[in-house]
GUTOR-480451 format. One record per residue: residue number from 1; residue in one letter; chain; x, y, z of N, C-alpha, C in turn. Coordinates in steps of 0.05 Angstrom, whole numbers, plus 5000, padded with zeros to 4 digits. Each point is the difference from the previous one (the first is absolute). Layout:
N
> NUM:A:A:X:Y:Z:X:Y:Z:X:Y:Z
...
//
This chain:
344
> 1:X:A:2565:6493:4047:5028:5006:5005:5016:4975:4992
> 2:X:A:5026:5013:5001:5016:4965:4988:5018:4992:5025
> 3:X:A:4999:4968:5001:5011:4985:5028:5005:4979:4979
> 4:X:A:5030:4990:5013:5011:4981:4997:4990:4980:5011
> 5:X:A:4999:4978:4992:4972:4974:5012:5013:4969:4991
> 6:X:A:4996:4984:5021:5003:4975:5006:4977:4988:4987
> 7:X:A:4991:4985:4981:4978:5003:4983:4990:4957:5009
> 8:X:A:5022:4987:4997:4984:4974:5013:5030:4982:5007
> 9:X:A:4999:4972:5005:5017:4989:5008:5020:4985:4981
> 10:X:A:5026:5026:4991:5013:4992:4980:5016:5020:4996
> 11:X:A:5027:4997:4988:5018:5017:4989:4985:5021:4988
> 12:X:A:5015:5031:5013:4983:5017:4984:4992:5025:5019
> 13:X:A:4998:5018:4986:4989:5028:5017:4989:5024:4970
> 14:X:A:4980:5012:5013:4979:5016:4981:5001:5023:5006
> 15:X:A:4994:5015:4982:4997:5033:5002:4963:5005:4988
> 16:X:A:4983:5013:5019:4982:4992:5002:4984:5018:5002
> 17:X:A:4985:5012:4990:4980:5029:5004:4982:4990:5026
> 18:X:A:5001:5009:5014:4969:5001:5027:4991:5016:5008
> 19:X:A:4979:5001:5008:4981:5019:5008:5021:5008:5030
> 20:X:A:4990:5029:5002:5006:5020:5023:4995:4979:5032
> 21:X:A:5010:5013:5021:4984:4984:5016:4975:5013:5008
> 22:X:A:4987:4995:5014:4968:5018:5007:5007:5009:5030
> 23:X:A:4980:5009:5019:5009:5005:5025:5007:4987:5018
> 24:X:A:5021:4998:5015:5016:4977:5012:4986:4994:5024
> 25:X:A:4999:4977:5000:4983:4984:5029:5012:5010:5030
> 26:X:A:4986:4995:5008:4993:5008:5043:5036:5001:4999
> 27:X:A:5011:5023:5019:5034:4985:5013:5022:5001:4966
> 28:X:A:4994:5010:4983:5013:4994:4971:5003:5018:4992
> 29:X:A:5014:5014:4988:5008:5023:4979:5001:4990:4964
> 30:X:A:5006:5026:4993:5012:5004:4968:5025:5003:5001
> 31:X:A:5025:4998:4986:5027:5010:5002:5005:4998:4973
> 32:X:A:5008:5028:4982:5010:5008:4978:5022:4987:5008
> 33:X:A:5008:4989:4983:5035:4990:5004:5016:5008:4983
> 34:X:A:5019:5004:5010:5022:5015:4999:5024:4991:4977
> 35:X:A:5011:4981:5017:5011:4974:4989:5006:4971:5017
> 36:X:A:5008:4984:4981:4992:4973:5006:5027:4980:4992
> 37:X:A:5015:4986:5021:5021:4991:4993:4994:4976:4985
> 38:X:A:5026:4980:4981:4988:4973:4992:5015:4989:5023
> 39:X:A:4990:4973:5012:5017:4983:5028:5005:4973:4981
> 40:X:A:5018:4990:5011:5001:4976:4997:4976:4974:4999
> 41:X:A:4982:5014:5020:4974:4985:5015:4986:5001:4957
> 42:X:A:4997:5026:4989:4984:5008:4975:5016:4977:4991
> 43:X:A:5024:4998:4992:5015:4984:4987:4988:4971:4989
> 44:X:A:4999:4993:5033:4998:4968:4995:4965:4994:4999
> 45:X:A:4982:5025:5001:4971:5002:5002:4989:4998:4962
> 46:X:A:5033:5014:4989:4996:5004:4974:5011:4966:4983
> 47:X:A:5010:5000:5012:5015:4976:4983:4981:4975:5006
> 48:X:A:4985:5000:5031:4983:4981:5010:5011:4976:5009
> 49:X:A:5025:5011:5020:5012:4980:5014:4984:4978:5017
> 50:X:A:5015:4984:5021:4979:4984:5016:4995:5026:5021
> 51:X:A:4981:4996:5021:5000:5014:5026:4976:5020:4989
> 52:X:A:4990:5004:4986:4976:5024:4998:4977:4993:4993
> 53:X:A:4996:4970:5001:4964:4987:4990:4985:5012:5013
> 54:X:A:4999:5010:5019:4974:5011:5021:4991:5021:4983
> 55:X:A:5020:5022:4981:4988:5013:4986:4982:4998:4982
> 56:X:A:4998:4988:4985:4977:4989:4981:4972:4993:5011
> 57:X:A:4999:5012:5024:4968:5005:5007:4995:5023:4991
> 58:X:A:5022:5024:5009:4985:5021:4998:5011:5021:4972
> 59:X:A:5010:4974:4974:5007:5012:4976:4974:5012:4984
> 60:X:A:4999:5018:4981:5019:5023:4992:5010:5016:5025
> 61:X:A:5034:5001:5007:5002:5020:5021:5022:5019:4995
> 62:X:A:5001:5015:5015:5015:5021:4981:5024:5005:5016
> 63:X:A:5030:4992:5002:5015:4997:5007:5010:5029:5026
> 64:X:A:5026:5001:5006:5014:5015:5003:4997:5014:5041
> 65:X:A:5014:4987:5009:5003:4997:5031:5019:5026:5019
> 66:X:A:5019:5002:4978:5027:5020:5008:4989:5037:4987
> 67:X:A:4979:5016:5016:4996:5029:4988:4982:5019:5019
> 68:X:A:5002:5021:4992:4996:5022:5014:4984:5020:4985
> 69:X:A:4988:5018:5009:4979:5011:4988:4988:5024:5016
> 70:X:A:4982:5014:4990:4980:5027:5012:4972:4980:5005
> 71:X:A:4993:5010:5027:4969:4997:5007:4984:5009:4987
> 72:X:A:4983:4999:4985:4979:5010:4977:4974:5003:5011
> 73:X:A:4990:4971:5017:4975:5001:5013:5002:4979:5017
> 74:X:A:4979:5004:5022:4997:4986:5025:4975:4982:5012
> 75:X:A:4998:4978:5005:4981:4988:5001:4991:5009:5034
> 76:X:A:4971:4994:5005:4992:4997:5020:5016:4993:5027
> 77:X:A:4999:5018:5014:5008:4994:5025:5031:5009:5003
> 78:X:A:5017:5003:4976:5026:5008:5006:5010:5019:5012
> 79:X:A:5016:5008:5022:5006:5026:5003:5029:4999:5006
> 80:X:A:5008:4981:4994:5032:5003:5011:5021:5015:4985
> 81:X:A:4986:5003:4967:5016:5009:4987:4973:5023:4977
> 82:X:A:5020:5017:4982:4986:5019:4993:4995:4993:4972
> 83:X:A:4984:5015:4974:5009:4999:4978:5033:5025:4995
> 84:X:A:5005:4992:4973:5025:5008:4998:5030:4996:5028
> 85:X:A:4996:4980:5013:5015:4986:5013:5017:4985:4974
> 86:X:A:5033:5004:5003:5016:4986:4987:5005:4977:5026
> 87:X:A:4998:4971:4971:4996:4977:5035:5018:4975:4968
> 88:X:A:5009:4989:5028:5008:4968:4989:4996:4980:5007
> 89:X:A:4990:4982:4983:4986:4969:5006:5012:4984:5013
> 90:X:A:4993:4985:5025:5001:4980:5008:4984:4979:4984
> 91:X:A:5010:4986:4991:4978:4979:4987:4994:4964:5011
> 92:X:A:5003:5005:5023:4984:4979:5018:4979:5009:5016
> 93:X:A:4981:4994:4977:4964:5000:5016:4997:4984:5031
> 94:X:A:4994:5008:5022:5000:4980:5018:4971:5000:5007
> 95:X:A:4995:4977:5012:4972:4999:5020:4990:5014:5009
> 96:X:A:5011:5004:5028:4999:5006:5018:4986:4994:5023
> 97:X:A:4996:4972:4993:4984:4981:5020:5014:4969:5015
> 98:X:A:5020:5000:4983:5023:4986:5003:5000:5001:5028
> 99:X:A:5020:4977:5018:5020:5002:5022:5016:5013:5002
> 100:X:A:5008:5011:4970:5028:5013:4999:4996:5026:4995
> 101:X:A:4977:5007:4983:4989:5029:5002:4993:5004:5027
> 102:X:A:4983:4991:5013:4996:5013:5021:5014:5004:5023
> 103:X:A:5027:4986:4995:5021:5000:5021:5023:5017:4989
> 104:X:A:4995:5012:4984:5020:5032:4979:5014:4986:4992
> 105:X:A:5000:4974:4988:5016:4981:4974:4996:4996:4982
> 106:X:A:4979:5027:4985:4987:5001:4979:5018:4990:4978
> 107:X:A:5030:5001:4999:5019:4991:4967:4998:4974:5002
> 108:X:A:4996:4984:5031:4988:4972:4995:4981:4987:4988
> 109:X:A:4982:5028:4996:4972:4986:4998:5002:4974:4979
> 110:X:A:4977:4979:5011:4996:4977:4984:4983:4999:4984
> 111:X:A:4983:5018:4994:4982:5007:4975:5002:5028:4990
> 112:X:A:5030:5005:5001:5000:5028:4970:5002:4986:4975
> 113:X:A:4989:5026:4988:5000:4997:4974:5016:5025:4985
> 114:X:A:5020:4996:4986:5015:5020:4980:4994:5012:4977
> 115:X:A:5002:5028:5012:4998:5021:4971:5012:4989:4985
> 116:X:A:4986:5004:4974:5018:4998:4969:5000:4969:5001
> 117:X:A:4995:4978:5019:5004:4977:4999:4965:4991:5007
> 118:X:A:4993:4995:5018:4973:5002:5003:4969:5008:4998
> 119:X:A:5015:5026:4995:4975:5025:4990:5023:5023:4984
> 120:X:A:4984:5012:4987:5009:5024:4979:5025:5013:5008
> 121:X:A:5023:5008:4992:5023:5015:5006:4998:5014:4982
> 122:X:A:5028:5009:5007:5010:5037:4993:5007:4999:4971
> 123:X:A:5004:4976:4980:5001:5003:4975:4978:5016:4979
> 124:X:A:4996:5024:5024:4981:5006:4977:4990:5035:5012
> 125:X:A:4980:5015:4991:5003:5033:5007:4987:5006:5016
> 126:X:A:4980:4980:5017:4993:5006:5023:4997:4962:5022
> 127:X:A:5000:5003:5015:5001:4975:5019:4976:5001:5030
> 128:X:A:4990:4981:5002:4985:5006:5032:5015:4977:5015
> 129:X:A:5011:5016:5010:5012:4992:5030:4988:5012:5033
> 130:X:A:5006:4978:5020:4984:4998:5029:5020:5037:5001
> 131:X:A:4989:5011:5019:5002:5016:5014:5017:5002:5016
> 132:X:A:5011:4979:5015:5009:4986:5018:5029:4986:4984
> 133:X:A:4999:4999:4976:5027:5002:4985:5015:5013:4994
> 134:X:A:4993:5024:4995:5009:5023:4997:5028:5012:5022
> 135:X:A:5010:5006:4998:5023:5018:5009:5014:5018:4983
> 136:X:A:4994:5024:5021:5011:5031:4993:5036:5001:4984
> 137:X:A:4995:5016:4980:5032:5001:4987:5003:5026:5005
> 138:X:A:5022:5007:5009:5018:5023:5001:4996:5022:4977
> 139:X:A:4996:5026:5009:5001:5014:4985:5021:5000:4969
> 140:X:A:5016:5001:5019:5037:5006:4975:5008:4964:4994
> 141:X:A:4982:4986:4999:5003:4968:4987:4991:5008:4974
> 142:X:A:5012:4993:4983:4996:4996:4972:4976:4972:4991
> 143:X:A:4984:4997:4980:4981:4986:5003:5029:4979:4991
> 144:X:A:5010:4989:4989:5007:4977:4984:5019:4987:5040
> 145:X:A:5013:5013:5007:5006:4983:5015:4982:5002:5037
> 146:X:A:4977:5012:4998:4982:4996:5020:4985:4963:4989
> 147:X:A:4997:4996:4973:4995:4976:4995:5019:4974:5001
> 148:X:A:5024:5017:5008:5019:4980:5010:4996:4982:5025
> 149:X:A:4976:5019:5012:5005:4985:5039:4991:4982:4995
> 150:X:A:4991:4984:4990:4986:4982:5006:5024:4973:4993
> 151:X:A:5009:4994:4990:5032:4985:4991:5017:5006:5028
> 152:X:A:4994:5023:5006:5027:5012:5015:5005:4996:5031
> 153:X:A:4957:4995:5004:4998:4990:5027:5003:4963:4998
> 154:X:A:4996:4993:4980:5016:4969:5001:5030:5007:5004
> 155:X:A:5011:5017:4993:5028:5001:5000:5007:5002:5025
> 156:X:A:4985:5017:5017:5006:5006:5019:4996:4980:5020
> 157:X:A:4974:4987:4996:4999:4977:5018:5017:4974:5004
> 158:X:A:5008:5000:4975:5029:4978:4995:5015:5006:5023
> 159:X:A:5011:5028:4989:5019:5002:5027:4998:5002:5030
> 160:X:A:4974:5008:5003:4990:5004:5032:5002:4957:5002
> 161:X:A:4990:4986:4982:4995:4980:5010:5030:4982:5002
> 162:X:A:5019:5008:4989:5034:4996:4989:5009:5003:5032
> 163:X:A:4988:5030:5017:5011:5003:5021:5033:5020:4995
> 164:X:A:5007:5004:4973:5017:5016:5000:5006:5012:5017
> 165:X:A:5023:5005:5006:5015:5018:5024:5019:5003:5002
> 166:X:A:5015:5037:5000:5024:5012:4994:5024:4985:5004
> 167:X:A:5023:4999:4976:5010:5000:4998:4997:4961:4985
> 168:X:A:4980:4996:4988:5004:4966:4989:5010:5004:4967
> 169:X:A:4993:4981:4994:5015:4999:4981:4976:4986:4981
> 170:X:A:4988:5005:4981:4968:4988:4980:5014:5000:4982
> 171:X:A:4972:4973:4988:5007:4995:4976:4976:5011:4988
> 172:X:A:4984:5005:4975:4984:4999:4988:5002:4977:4977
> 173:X:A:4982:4983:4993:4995:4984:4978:4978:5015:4991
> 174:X:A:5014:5003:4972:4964:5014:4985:4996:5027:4994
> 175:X:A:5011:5015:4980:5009:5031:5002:4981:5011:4985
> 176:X:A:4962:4992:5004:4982:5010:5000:4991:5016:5009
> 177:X:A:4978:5022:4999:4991:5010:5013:4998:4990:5032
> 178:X:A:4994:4983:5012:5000:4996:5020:5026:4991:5016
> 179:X:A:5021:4992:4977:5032:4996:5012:5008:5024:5002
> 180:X:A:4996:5028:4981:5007:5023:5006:4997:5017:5024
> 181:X:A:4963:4996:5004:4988:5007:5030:5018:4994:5017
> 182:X:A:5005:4967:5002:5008:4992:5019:5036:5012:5012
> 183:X:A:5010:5005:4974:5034:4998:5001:4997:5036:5018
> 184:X:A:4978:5014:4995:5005:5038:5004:4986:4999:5033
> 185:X:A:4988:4973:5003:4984:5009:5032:5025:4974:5014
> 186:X:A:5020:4985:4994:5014:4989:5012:5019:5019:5009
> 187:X:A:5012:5014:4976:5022:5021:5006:4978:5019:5015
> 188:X:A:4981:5007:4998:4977:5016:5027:5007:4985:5025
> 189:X:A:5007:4980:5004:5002:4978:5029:5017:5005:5006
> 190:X:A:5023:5008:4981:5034:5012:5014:5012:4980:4992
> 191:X:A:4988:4970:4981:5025:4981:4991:5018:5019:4989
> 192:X:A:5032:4982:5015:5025:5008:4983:5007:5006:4977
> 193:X:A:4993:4967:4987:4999:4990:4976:4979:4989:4987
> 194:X:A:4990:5016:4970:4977:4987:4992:5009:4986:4972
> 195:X:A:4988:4980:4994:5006:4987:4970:4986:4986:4984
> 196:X:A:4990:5013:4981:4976:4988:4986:5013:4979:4977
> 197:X:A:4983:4982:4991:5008:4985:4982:4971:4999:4984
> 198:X:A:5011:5000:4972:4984:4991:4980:5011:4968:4984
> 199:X:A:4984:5000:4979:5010:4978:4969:4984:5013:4986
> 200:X:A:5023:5010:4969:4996:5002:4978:4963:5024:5004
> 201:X:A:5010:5025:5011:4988:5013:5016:5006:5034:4994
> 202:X:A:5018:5013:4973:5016:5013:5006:4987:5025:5007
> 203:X:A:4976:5003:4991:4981:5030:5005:4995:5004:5030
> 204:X:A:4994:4976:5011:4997:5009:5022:5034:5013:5014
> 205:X:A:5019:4974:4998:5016:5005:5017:5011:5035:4990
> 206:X:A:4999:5001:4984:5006:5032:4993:4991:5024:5019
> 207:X:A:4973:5003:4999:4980:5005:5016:5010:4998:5032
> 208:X:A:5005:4985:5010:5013:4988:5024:5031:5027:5002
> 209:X:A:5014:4991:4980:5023:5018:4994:4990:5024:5006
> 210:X:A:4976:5012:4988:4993:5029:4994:4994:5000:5022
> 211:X:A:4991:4985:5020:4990:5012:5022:5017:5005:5027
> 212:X:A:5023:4999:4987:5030:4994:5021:5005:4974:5013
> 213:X:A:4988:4977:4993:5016:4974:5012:5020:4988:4977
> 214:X:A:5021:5006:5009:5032:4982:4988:4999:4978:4995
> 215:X:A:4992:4982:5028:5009:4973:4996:4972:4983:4986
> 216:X:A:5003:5002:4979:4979:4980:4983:5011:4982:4981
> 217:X:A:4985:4985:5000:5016:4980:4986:4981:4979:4976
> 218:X:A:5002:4999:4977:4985:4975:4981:5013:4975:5002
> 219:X:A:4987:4983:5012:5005:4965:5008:5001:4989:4968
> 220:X:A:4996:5004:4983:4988:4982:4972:5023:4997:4991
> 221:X:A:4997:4963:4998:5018:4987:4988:5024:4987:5027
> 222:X:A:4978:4996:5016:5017:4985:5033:4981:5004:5023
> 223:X:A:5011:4987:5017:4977:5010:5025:5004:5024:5004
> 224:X:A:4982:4998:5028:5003:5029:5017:5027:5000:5010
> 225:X:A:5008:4975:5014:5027:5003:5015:5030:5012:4983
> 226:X:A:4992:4987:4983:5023:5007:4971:4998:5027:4990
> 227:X:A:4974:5014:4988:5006:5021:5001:5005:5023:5022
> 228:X:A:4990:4992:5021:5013:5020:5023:5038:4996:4999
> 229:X:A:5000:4971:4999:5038:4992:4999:5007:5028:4971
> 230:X:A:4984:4993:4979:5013:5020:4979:5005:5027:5007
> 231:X:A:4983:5003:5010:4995:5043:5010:5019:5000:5028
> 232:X:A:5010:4979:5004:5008:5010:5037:4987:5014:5011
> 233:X:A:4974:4979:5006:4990:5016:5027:4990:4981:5019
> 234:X:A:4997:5000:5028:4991:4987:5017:4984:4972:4992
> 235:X:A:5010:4979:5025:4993:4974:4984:4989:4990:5030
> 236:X:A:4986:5018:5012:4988:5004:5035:4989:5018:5005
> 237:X:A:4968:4995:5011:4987:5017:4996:4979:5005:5029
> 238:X:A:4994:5021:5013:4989:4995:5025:4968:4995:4996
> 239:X:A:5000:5016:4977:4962:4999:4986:5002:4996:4976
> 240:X:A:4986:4980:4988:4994:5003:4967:4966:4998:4997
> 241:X:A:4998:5018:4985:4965:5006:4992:4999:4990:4968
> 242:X:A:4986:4981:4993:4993:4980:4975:4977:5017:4982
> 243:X:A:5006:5013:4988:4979:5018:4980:4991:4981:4974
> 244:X:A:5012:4979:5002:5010:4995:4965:4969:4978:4988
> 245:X:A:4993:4987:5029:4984:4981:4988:5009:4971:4989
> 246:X:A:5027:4992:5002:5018:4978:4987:4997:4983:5016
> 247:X:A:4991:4975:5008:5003:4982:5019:5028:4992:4998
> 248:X:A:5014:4990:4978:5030:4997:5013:5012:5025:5011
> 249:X:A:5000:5018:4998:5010:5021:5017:5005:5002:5027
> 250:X:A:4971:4988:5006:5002:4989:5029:5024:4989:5021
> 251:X:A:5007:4978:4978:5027:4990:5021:5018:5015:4995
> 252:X:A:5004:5009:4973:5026:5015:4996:4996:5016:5015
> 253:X:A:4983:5013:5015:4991:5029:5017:5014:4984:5032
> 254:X:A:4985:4976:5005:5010:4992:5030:5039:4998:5005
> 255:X:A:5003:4990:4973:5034:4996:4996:5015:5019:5006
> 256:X:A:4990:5026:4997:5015:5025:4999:4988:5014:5029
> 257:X:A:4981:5000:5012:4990:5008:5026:5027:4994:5022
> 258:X:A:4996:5017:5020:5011:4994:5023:5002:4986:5023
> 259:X:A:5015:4992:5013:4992:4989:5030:4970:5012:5012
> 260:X:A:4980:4990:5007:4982:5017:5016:4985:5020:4976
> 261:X:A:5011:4998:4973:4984:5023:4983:4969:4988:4996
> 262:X:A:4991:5031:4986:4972:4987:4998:4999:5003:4961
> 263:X:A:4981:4979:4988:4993:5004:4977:4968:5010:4993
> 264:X:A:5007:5018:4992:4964:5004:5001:4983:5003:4963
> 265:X:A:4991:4990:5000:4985:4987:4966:4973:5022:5006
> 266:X:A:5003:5022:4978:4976:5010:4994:4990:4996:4966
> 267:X:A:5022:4982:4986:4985:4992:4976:4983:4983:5000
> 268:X:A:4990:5001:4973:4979:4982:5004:5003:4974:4980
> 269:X:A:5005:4973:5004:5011:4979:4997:4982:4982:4974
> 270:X:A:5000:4992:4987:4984:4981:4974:5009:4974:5019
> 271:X:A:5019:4984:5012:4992:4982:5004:5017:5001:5024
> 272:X:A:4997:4964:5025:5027:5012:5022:5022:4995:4997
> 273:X:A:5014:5003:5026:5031:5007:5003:5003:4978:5013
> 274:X:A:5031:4991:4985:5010:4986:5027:5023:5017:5019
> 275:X:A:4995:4991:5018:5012:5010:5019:5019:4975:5021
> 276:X:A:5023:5000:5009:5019:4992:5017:4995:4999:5023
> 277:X:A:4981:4987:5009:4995:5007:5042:5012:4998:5012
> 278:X:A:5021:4970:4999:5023:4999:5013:5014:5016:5009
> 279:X:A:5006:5015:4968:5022:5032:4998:4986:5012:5027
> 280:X:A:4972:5010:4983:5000:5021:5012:4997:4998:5035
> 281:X:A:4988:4982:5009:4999:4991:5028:5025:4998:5014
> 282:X:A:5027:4993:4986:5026:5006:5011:5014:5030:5002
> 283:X:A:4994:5014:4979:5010:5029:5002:4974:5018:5004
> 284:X:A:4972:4988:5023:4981:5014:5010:4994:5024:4981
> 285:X:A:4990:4987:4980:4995:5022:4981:4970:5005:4994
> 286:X:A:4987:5024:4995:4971:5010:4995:4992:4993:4968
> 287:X:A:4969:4988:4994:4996:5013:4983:4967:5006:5005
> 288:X:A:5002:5021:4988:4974:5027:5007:4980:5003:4971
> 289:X:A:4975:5007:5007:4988:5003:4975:4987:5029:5008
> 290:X:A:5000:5015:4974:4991:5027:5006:4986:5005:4974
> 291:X:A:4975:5017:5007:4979:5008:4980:4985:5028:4999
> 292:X:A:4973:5004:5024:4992:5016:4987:5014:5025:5025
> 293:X:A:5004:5031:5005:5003:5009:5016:4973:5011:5013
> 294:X:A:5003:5005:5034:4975:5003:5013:4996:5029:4994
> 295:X:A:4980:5015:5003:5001:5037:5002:5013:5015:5001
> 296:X:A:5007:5000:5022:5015:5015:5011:5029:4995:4995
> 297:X:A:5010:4990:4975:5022:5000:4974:4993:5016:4986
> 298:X:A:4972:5003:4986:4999:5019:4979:5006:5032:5006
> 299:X:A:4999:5010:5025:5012:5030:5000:5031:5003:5005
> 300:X:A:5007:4971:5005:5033:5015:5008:5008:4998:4973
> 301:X:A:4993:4973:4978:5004:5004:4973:4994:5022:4987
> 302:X:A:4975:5007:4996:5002:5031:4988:5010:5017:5010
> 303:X:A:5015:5011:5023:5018:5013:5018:5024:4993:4981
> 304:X:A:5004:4982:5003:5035:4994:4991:4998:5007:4970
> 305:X:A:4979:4992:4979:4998:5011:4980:5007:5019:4993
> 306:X:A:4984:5023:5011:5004:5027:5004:5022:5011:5000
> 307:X:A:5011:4988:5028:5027:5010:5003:5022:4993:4983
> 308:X:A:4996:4986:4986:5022:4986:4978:4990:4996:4978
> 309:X:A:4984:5020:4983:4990:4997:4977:5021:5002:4978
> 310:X:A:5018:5020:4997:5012:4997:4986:5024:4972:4993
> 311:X:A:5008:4991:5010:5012:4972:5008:4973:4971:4989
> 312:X:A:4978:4996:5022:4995:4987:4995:4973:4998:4970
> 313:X:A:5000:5035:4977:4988:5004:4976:5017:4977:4989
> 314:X:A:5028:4994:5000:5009:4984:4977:4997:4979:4999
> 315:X:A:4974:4987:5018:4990:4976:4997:4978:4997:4981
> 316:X:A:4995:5020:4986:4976:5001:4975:5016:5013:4977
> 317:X:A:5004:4981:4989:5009:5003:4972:4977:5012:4975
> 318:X:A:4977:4987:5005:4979:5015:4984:4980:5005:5006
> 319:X:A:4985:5018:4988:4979:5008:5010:4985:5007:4966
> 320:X:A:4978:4981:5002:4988:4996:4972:4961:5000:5008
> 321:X:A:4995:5006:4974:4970:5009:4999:4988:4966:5002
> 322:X:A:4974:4999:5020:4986:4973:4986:4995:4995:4979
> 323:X:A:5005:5010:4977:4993:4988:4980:5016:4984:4989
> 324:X:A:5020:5010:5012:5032:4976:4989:5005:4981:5014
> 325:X:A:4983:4988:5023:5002:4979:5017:5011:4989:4989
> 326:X:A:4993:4974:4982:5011:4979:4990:5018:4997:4991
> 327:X:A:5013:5024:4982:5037:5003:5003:5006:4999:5016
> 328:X:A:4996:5017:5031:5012:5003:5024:5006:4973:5009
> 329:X:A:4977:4987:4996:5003:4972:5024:5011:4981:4982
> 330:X:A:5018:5002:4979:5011:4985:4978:5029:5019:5017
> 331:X:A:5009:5023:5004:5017:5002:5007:5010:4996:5028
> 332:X:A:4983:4988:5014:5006:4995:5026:4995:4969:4998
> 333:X:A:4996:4986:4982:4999:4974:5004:5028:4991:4996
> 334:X:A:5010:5018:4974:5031:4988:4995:5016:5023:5017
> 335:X:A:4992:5013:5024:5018:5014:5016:5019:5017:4983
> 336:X:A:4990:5017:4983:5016:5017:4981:4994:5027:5022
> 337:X:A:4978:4999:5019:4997:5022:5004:4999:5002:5033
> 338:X:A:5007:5011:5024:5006:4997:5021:4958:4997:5016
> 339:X:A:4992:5026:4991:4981:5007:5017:4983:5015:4980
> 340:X:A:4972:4994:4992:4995:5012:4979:4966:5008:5010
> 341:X:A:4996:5025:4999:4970:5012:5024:4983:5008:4968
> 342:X:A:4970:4995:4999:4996:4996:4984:4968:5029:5009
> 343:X:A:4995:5011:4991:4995:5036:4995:4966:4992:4995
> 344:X:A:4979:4997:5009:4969:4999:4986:5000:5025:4981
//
């Protein structure tokens, strides 16, 4: 079968014939997959940013973290789920011997290991995933955005960790997939006002547009503060959630926060931030770090999915066969393309 593959430690990604898998070990399944989003995480796995050496133990591996799929076959001992079960990946392997596993803090765990990052992912026409990863998709879910949850429960956790609450006023930095999550489950919290910001970004912010948020705005060519001054919009903010990954963003993010607001950073950073303590210790201000979401996120996310499929479909701009990977992830490197789910 063909899987997109992480092949050794260096710029670069492969398209790769492999053998089938054989019958899936004790607690493990098969999953035909469906489709398979590209993340940001593929991005910088492809380009071979800093932060992913641990992988190169377990190279050749076959990418792809964000997908959903049919149960095909079942290993030993499984019964929680059936074949022909439509299910979507969690892709944090946990222990389960942990302190934190065994105390139901399994998203803590301190020895997972990640689909598509650690062991074999969904880049490809069949995948073995735990049993125990798996979660049920809705009948009337469409496959392309059932492979959304997995983005969407980070989205969601941003905001559970943001603390959003009716009637504030958000910012979004970062009008990614996960700034999008975040901007549709803030306005889910009952914020007043939501406002995403990009730079030199326009596909997404469009997208954003399409999905009914107004106040968006492209920063490029000035700060954040300046372009919000250009668009007239709010220059105070009760929550801002950091999608972008920019370490200067950071302060410009505390500058614009509120009395008492909180900042909460779910990107993921190349180097640190400085930050103002003084500031922020005078206007008792938060900052929060948010990552993976616990369980019991993934059904209210596919719930909300469901219920808002039409709205939140125009977060997939394409939907392309694996064989065209390497265009795809050429068009999501230069952000020509919002959200692009890639078909085994």
């Amino acid at each position: 079968m063909l899987a997109l593959r992480k092949l050794a430690p260096e710029a670069g990604l492969a398209l790769c014939d492999v053998p089938e898998p054989g019958a899936p070990p004790p607690g493990e399944v098969i999953v035909k997959v469906g489709m398979a989003g590209i993340c940001g995480t593929d991005l910088h796995v492809a380009d071979w940013t800093a932060g992913y050496a641990a992988m190169t133990e377990v190279m050749p591996v076959t990418l792809g973290h964000e997908f959903m799929g049919t149960v095909t076959q079942l290993g030993e001992g499984v019964s929680t789920i059936r074949t022909g079960d439509r299910v979507v990946i969690r892709p944090s392997v946990v222990c389960g011997r942990c302190e934190r596993c065994r105390n139901g803090r399994a998203e803590d765990c301190v020895t997972r290991r990640g689909i598509g990052i650690m062991r074999d992912g969904g880049f490809a026409a069949l995948a073995v995933v735990p049993a125990e990863n798996c979660v049920p998709v809705p009948d009337a879910l469409a496959d392309g955005l059932a492979a959304l949850t997995e983005p969407m429960t980070v989205s969601a956790e941003a905001v559970d960790t943001a603390g959003v609450n009716p009637g504030d006023t958000v910012l979004i930095i970062g009008p990614g997939t996960i700034g999008q999550g975040a901007a549709l489950f803030a306005e889910a919290a009952g914020a007043a006002r939501v406002v995403i910001a990009g730079r030199d970004d326009a596909a997404r912010l469009t997208t954003l547009r399409a999905m009914g948020f107004a106040d968006v705005v492209d920063t490029g060519g000035g700060s954040l503060r300046e372009g919000l001054v250009r668009a007239g919009l709010p220059l105070s903010y009760d929550a801002i959630i950091e999608a972008a990954g920019v370490p200067t963003l950071v302060g410009e993010a505390l500058d614009l926060l509120a009395l008492r607001g909180v900042l909460t950073i779910c990107g993921i950073h190349p180097k640190p931030a400085t930050v103002d303590l003084t500031a922020l210790v005078r206007r008792h201000q938060q900052i929060r770090g948010s990552y993976r979401a616990p369980l019991a996120t993934w059904p209210r996310v596919l719930a909300y999915l469901a219920d808002n499929s039409e709205r939140v479909s125009k977060m997939v701009t394409e939907e392309v066969p694996l064989t065209e990977a390497l265009d795809a992830f050429a068009r999501a490197k230069s952000r020509s393309a919002s959200k692009i789910m890639l078909r085994p």
